[in-house]
MDTraj code that builds the backbone (N, CA, C; nanometers):
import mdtraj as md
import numpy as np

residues = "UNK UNK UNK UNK UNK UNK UNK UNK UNK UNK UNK UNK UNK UNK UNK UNK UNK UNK UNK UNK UNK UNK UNK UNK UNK UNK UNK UNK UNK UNK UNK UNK UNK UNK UNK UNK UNK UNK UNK UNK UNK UNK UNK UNK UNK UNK UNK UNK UNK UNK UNK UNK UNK UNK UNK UNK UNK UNK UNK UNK UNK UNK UNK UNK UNK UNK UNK UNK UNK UNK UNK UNK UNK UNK UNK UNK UNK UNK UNK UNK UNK UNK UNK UNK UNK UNK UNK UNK UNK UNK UNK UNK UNK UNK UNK UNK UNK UNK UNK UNK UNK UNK UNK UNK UNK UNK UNK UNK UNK UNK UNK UNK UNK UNK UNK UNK UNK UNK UNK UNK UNK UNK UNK UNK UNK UNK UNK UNK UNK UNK UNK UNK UNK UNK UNK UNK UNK UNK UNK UNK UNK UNK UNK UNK UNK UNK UNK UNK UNK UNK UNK UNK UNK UNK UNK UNK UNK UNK UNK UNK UNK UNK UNK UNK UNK UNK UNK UNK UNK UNK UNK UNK UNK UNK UNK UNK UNK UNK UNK UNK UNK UNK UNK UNK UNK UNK UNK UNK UNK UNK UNK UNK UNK UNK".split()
xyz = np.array([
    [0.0795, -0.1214, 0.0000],
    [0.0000, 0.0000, 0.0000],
    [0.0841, 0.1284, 0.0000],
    [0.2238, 0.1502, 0.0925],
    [0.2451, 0.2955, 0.0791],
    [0.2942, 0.3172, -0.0578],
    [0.3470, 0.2137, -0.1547],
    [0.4051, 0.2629, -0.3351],
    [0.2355, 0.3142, -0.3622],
    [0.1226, 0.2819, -0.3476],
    [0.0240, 0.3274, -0.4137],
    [-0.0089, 0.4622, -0.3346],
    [-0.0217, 0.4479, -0.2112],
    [-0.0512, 0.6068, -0.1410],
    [0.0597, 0.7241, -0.2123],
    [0.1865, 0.6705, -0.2217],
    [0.2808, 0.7767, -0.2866],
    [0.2521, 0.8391, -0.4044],
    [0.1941, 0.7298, -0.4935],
    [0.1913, 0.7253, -0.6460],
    [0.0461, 0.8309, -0.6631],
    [-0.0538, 0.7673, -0.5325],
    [-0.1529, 0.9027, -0.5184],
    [-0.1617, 1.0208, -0.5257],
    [-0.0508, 1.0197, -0.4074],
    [-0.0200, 1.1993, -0.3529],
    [0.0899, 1.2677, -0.4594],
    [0.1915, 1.2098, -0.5363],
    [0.2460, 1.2653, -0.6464],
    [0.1522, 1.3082, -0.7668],
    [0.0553, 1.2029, -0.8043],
    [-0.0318, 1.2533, -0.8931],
    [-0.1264, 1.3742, -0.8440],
    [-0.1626, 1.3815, -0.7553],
    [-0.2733, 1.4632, -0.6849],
    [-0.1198, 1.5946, -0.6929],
    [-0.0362, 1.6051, -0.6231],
    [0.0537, 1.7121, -0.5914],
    [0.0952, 1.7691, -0.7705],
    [0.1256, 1.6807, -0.8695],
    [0.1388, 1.7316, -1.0184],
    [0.0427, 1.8156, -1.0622],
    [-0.0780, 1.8031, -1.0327],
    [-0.2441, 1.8589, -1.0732],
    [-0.2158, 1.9595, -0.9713],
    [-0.1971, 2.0200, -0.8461],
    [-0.2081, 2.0772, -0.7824],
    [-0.0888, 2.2102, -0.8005],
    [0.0097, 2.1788, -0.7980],
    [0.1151, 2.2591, -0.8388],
    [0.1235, 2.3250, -0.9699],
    [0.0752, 2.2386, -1.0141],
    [0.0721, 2.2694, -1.1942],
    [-0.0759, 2.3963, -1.2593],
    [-0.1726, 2.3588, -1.1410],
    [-0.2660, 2.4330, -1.1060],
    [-0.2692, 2.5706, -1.0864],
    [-0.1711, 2.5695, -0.9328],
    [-0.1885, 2.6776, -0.8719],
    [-0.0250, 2.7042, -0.8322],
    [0.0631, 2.6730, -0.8752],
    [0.1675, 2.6839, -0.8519],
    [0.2535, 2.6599, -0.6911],
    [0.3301, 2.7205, -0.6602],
    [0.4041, 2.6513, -0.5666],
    [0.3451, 2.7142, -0.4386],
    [0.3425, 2.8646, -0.4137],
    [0.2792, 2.9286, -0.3371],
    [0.1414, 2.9166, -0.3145],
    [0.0657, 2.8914, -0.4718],
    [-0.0740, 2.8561, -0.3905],
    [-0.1053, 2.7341, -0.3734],
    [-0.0426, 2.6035, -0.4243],
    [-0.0635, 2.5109, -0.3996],
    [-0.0752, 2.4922, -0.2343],
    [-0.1739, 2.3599, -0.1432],
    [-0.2279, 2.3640, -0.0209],
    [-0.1937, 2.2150, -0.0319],
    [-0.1362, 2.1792, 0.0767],
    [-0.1173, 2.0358, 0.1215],
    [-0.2494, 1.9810, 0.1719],
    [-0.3136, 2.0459, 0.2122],
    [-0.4261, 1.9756, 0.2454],
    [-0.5214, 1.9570, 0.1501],
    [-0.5295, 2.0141, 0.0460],
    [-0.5817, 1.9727, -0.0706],
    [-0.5422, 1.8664, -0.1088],
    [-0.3952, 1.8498, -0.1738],
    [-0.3509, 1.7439, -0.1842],
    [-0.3638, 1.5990, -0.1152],
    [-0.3623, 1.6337, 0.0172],
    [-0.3892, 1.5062, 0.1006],
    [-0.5662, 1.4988, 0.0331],
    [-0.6646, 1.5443, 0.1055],
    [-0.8238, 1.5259, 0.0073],
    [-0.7874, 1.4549, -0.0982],
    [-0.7436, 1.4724, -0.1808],
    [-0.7351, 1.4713, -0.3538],
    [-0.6739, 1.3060, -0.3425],
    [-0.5722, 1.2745, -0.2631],
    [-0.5251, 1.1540, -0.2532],
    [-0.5586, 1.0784, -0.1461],
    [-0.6360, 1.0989, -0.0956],
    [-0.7701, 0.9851, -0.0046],
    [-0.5979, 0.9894, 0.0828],
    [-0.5451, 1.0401, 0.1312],
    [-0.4177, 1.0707, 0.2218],
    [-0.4233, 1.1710, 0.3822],
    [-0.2690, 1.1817, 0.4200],
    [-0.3228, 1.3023, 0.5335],
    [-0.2487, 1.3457, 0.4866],
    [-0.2505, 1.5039, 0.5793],
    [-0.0880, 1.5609, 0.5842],
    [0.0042, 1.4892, 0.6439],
    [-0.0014, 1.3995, 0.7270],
    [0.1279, 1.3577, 0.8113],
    [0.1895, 1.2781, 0.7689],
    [0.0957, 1.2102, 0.6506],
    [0.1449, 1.1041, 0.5665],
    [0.2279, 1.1376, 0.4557],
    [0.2218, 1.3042, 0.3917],
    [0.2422, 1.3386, 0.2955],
    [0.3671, 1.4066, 0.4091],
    [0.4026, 1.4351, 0.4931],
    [0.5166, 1.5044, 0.5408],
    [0.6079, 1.3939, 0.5863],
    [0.5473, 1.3232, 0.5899],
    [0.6145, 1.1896, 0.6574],
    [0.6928, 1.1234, 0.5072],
    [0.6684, 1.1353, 0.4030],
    [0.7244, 1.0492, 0.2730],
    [0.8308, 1.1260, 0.2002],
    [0.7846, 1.2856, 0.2293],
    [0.8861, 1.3810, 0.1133],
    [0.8939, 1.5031, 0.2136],
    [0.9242, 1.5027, 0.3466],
    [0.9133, 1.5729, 0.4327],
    [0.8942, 1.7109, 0.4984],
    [0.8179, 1.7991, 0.3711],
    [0.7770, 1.9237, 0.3651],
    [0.7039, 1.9602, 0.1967],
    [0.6194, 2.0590, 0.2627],
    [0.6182, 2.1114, 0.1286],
    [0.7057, 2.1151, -0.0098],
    [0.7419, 2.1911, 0.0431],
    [0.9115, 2.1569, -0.0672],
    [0.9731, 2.0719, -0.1132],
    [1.0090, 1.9804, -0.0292],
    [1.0437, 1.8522, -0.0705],
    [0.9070, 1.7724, -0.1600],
    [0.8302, 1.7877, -0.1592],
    [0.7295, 1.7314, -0.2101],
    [0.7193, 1.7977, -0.3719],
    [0.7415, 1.9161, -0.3565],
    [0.7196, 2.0020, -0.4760],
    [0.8669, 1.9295, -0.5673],
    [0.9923, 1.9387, -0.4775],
    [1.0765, 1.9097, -0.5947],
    [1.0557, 1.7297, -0.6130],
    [1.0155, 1.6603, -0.5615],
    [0.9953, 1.5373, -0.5631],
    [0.9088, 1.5395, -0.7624],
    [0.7991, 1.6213, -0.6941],
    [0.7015, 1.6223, -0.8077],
    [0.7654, 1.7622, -0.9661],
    [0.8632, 1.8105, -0.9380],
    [0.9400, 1.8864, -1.0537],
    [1.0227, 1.7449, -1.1049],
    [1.1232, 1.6315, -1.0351],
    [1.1782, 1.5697, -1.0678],
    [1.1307, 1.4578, -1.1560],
    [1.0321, 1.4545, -1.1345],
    [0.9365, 1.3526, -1.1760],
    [0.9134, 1.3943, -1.3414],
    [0.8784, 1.5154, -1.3300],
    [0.8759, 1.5949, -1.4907],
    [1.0245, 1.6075, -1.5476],
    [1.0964, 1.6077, -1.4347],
    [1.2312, 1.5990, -1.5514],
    [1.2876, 1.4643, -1.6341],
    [1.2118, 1.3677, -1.5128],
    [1.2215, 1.2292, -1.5400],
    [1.1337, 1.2057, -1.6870],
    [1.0009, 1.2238, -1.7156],
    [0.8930, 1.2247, -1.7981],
    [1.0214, 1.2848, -1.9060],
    [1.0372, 1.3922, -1.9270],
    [1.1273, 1.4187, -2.0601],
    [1.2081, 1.3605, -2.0871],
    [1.3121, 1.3525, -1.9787],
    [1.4323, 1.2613, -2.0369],
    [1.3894, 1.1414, -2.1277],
    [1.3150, 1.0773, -2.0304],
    [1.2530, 0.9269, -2.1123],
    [1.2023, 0.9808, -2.2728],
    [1.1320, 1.0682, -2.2540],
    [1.0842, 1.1221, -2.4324],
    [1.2083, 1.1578, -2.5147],
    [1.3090, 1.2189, -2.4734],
    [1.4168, 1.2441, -2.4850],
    [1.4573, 1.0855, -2.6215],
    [1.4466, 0.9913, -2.5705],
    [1.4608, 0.8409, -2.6217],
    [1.4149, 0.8744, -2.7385],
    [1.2930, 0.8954, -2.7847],
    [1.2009, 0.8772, -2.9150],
    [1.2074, 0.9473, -3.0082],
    [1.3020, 1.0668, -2.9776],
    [1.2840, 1.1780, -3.0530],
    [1.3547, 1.1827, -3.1852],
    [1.2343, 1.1951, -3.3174],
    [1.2971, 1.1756, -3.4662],
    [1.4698, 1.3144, -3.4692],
    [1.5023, 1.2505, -3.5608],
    [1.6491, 1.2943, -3.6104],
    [1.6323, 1.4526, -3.6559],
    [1.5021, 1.4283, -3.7756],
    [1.4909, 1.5570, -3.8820],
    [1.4577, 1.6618, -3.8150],
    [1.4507, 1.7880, -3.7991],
    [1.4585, 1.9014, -3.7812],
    [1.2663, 1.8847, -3.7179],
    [1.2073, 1.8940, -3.8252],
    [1.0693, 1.9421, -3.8379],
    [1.0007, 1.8165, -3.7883],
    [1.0288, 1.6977, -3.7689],
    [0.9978, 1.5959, -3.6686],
    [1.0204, 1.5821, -3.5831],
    [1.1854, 1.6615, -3.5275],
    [1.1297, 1.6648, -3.4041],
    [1.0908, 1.7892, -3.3050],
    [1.0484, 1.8900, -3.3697],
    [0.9563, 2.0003, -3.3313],
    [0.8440, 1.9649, -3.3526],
    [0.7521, 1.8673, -3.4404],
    [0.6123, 1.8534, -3.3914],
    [0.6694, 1.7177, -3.2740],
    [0.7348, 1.6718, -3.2894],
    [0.7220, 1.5589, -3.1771],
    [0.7313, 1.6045, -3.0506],
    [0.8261, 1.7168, -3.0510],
    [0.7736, 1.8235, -2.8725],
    [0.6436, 1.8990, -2.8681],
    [0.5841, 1.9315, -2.9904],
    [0.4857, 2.0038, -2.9784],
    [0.3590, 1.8972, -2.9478],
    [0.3355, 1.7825, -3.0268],
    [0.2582, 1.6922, -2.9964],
    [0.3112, 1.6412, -2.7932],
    [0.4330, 1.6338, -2.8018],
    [0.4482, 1.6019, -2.6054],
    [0.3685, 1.6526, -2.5298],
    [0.4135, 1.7872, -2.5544],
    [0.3506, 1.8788, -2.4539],
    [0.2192, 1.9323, -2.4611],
    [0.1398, 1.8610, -2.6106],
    [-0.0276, 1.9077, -2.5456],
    [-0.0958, 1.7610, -2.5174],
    [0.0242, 1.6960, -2.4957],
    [-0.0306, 1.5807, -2.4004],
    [0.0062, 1.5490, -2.3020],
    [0.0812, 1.6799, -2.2453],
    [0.0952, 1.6991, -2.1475],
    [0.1424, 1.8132, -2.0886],
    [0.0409, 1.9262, -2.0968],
    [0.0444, 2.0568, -2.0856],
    [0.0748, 2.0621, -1.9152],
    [0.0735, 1.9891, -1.8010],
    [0.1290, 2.0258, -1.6993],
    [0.2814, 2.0430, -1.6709],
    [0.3717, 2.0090, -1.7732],
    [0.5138, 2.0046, -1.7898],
    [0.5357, 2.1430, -1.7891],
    [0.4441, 2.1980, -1.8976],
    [0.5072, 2.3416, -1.9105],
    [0.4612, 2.4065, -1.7986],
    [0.3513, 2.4155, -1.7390],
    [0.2843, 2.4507, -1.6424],
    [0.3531, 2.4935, -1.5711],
    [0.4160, 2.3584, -1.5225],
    [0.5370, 2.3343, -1.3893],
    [0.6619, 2.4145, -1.3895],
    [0.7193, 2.4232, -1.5261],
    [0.8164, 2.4830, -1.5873],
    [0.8035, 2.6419, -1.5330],
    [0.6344, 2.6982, -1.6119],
    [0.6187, 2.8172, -1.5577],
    [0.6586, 2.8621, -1.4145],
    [0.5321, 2.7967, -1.3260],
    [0.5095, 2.8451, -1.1681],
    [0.6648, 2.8218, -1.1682],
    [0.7642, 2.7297, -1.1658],
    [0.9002, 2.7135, -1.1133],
    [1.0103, 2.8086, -1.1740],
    [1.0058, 2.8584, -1.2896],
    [1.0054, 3.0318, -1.3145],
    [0.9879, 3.1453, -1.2823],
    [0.8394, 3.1291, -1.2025],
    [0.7752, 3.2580, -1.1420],
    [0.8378, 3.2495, -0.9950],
    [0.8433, 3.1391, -0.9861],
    [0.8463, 3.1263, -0.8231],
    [1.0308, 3.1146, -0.7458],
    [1.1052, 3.0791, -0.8678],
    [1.2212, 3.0995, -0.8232],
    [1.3552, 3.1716, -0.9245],
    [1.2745, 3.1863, -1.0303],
    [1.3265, 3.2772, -1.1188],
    [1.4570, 3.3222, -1.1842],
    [1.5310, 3.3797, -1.1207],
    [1.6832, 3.4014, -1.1106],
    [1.7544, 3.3576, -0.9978],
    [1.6898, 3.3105, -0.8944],
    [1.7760, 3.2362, -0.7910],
    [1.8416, 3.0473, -0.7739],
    [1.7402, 3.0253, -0.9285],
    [1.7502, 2.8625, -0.9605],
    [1.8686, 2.8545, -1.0423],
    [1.9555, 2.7685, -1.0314],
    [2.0654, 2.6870, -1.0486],
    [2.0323, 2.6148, -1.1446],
    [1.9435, 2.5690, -1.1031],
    [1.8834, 2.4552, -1.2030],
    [1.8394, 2.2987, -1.0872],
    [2.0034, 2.2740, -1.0686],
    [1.9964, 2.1246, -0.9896],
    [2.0700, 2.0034, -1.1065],
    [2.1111, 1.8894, -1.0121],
    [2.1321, 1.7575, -1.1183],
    [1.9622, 1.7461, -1.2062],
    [1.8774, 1.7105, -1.2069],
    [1.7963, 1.6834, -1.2901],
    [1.7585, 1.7311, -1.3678],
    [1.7108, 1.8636, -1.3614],
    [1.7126, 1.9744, -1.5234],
    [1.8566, 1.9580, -1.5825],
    [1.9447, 1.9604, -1.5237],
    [2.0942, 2.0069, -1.5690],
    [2.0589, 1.8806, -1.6503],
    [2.0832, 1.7064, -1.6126],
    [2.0787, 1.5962, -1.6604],
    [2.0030, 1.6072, -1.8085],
    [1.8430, 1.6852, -1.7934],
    [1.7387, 1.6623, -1.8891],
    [1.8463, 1.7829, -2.0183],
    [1.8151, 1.8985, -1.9580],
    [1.8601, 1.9490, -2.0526],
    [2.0074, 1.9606, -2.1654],
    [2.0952, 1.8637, -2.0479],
    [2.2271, 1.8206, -2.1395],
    [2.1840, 1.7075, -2.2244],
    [2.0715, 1.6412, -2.2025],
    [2.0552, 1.5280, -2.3387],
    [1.9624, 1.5593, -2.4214],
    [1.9325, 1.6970, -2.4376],
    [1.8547, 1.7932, -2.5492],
    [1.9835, 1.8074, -2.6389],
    [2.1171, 1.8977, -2.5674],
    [2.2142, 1.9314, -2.6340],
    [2.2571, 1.8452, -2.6977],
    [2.3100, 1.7421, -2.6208],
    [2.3712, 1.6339, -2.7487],
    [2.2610, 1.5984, -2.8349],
    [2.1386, 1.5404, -2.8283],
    [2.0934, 1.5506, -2.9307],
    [2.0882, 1.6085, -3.0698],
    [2.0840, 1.7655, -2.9997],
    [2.1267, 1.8798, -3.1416],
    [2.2590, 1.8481, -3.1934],
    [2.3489, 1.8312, -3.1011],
    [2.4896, 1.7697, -3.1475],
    [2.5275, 1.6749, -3.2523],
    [2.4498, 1.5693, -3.1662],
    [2.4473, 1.4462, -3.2634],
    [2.3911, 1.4786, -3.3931],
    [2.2832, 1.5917, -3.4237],
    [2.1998, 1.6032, -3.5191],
    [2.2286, 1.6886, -3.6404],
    [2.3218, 1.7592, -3.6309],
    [2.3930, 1.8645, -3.7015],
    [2.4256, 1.7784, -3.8149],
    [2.4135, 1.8343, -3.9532],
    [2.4062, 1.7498, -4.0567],
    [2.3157, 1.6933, -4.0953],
    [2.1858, 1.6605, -4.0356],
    [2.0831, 1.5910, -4.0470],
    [1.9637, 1.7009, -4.1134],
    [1.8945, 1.6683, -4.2350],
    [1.8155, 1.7485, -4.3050],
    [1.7182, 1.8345, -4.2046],
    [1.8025, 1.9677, -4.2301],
    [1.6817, 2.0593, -4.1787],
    [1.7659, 2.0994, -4.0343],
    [1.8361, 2.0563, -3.9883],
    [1.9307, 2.0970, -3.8864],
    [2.0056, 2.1914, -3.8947],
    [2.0671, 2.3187, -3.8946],
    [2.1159, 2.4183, -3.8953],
    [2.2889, 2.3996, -3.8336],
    [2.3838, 2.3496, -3.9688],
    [2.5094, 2.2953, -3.8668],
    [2.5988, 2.3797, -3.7966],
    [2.5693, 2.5392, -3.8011],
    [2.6745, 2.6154, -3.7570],
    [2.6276, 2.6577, -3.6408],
    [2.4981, 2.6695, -3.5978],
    [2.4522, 2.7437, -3.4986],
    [2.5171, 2.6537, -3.3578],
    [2.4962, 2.7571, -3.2351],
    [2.5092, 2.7723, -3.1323],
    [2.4503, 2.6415, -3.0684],
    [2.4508, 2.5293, -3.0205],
    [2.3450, 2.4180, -2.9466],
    [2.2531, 2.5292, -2.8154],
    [2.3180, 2.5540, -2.7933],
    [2.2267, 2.6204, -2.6842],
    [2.0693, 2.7034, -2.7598],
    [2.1728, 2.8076, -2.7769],
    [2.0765, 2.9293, -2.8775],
    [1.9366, 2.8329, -2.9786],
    [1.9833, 2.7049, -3.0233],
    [1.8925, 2.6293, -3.1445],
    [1.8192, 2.5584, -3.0292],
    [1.8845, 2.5104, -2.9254],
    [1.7574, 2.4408, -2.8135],
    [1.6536, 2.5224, -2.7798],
    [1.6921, 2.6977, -2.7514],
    [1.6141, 2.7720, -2.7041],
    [1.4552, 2.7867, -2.8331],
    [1.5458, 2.8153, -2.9091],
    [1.4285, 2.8201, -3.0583],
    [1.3926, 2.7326, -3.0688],
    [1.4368, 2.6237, -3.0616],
    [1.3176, 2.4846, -3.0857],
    [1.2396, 2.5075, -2.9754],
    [1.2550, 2.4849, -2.8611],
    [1.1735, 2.5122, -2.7669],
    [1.0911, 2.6292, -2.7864],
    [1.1032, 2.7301, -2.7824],
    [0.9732, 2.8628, -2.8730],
    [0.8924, 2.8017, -2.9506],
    [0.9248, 2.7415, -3.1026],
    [0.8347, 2.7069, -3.1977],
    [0.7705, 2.5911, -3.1611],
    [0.8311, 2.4833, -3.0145],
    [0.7287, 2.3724, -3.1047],
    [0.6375, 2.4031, -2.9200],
    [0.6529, 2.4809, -2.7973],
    [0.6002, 2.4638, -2.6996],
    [0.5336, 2.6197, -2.6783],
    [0.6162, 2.7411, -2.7150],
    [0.5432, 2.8708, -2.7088],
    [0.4063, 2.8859, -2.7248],
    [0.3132, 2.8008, -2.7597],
    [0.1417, 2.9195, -2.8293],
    [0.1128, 2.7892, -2.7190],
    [0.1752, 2.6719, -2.6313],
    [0.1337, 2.5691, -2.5835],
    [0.1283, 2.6518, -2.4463],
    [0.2372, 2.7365, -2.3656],
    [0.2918, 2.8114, -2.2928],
    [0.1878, 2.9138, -2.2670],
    [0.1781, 2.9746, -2.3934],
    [0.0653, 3.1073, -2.4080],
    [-0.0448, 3.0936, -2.4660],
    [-0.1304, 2.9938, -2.4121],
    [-0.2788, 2.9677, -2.4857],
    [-0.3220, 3.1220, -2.4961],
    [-0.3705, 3.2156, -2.3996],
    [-0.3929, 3.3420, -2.4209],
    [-0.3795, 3.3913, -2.5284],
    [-0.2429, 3.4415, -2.5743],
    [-0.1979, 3.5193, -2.6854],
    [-0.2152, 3.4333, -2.8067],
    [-0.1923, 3.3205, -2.8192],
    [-0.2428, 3.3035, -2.9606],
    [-0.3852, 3.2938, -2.9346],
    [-0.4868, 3.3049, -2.8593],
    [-0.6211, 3.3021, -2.8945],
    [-0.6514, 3.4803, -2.8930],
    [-0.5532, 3.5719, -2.8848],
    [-0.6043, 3.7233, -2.9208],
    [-0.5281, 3.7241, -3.0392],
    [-0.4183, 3.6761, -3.0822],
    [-0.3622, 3.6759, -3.2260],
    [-0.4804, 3.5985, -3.3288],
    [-0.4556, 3.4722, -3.3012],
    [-0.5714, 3.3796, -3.4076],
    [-0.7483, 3.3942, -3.3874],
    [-0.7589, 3.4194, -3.2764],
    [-0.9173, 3.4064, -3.2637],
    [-0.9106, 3.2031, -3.2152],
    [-0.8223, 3.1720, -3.2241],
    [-0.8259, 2.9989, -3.1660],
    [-0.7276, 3.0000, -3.0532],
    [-0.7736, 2.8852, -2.9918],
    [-0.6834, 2.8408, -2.8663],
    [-0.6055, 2.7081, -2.9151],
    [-0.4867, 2.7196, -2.8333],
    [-0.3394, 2.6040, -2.8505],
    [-0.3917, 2.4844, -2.8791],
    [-0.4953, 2.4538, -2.8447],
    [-0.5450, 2.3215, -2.8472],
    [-0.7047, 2.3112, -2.9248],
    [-0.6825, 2.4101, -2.9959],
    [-0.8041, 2.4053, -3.1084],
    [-0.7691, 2.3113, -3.2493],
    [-0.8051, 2.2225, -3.2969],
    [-0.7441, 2.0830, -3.3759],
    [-0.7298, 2.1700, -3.5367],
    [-0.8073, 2.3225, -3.5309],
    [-0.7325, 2.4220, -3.6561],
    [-0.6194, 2.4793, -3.6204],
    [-0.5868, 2.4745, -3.5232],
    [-0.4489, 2.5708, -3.4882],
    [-0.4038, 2.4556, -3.4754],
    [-0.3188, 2.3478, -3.4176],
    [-0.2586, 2.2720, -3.4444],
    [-0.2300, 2.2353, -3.5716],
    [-0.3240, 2.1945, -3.7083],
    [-0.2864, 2.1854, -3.8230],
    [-0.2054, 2.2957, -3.8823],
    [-0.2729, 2.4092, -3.8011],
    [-0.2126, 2.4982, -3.9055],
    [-0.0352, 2.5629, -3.8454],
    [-0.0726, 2.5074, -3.7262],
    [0.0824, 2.5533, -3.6330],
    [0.1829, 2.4044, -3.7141],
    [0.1315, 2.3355, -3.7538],
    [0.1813, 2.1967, -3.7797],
    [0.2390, 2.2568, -3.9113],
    [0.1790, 2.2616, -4.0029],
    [0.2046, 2.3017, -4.1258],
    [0.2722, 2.4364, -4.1370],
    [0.2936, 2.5489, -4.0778],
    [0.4100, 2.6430, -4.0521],
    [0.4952, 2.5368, -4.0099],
    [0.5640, 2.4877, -3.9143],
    [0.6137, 2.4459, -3.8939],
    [0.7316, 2.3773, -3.9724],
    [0.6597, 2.2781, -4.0290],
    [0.6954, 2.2652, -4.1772],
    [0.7367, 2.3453, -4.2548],
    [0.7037, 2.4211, -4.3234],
    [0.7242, 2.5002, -4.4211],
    [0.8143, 2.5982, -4.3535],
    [0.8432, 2.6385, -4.2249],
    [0.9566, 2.7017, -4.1503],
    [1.0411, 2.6197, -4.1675],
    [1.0623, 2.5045, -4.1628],
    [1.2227, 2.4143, -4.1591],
    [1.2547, 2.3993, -4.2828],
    [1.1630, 2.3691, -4.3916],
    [1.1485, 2.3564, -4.5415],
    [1.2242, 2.4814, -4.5434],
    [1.1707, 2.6187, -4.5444],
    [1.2167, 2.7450, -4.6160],
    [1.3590, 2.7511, -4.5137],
    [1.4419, 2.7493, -4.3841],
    [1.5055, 2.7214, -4.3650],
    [1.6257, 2.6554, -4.4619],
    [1.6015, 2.5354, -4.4524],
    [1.6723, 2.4608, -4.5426],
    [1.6953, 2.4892, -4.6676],
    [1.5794, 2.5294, -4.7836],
    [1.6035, 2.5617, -4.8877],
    [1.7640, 2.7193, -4.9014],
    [1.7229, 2.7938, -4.7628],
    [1.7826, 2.8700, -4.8162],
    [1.9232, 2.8987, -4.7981],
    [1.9283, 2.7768, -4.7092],
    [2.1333, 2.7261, -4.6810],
    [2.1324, 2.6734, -4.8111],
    [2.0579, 2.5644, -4.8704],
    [2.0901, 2.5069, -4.9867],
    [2.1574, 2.5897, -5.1339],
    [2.0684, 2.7072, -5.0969],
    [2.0982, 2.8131, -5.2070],
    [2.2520, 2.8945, -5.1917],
    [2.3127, 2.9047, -5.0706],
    [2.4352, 2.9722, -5.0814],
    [2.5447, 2.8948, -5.0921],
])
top = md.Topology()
chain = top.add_chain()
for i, resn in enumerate(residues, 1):
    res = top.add_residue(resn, chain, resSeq=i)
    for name in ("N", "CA", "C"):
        top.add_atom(name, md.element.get_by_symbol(name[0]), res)
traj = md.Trajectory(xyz[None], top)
């Protein structure tokens, strides 16, 4: 029973944080939400905090593993993050509140550091590969991939006062899909040309 009470209160604490972020998130919600207590939930990850990074690690864990699947080509694998993350829009969520909430005082830690060094080699490894950009910066090209294939996912808002649709309207996806495309396409064509 306690691997399932844990597996409770992490899921219940992901929905909750991801919700309302770190400050408004309520342990006692959490305990409700996971048929749990508080003493049980202080007793496993031994504070708030600890609970919160328990449940950030967990999302760093979730990527890395995607990290595995991810196509070679340029424009496959920007819809393949963009398809990730609206299936699982609490990643970015988390990403946010843990932005807002610690901002310029975060380091990062081993586990982002871990996730995000096997983004880099990826781009590394990928340089040369159609639609890959071989001179650029790895860092600088992680940041832009990350914009195009998770940004309007980030800011449902603004693209629904830009488009009149929301991130997860199945016309804005086609049509964010198909820029997309035709961004790595016109890309490419125009290294080809010099």
């Amino acid at each position: 029973m306690p691997k399932d009470s844990k597996t409770r209160i992490l899921g219940s604490a992901l929905d909750e944080f991801a919700a309302h972020g770190y400050a408004g998130a309520r342990v006692s919600r959490i305990a409700a939400v996971s048929r749990t207590n508080k003493q049980l939930i202080y007793y496993y990850f031994g504070s708030k905090e600890g609970l919160y990074q328990r449940v950030l690690e967990g999302v760093y864990d979730e990527v890395l593993e995607a990290e595995r699947s991810v196509p070679k080509d340029l424009e496959h694998d920007l819809l393949y993050w963009m398809d990730f993350h609206h299936e699982h829009p609490y990643l970015l969520r988390l990403l946010e509140w843990d932005g807002l909430t610690y901002a310029r005082k975060s380091t990062g830690g081993r586990k982002p550091t871990q996730m995000w060094q096997a983004s880099l080699k990826r781009i590394e490894r990928n340089r040369g590969v159609p639609g890959w950009p071989p001179g650029f910066h790895g860092a600088q090209t992680l940041i832009a991939c990350l914009a195009l294939a998770t940004w309007p996912i980030a800011f449902p808002q603004v693209c629904r006062q830009i488009t009149g649709l929301d991130s997860d309207d199945p016309k804005f996806i086609r049509d964010r899909r198909r820029f997309i495309g035709e961004f790595v396409r016109s890309l490419s064509a125009r290294r080809s040309r010099r």
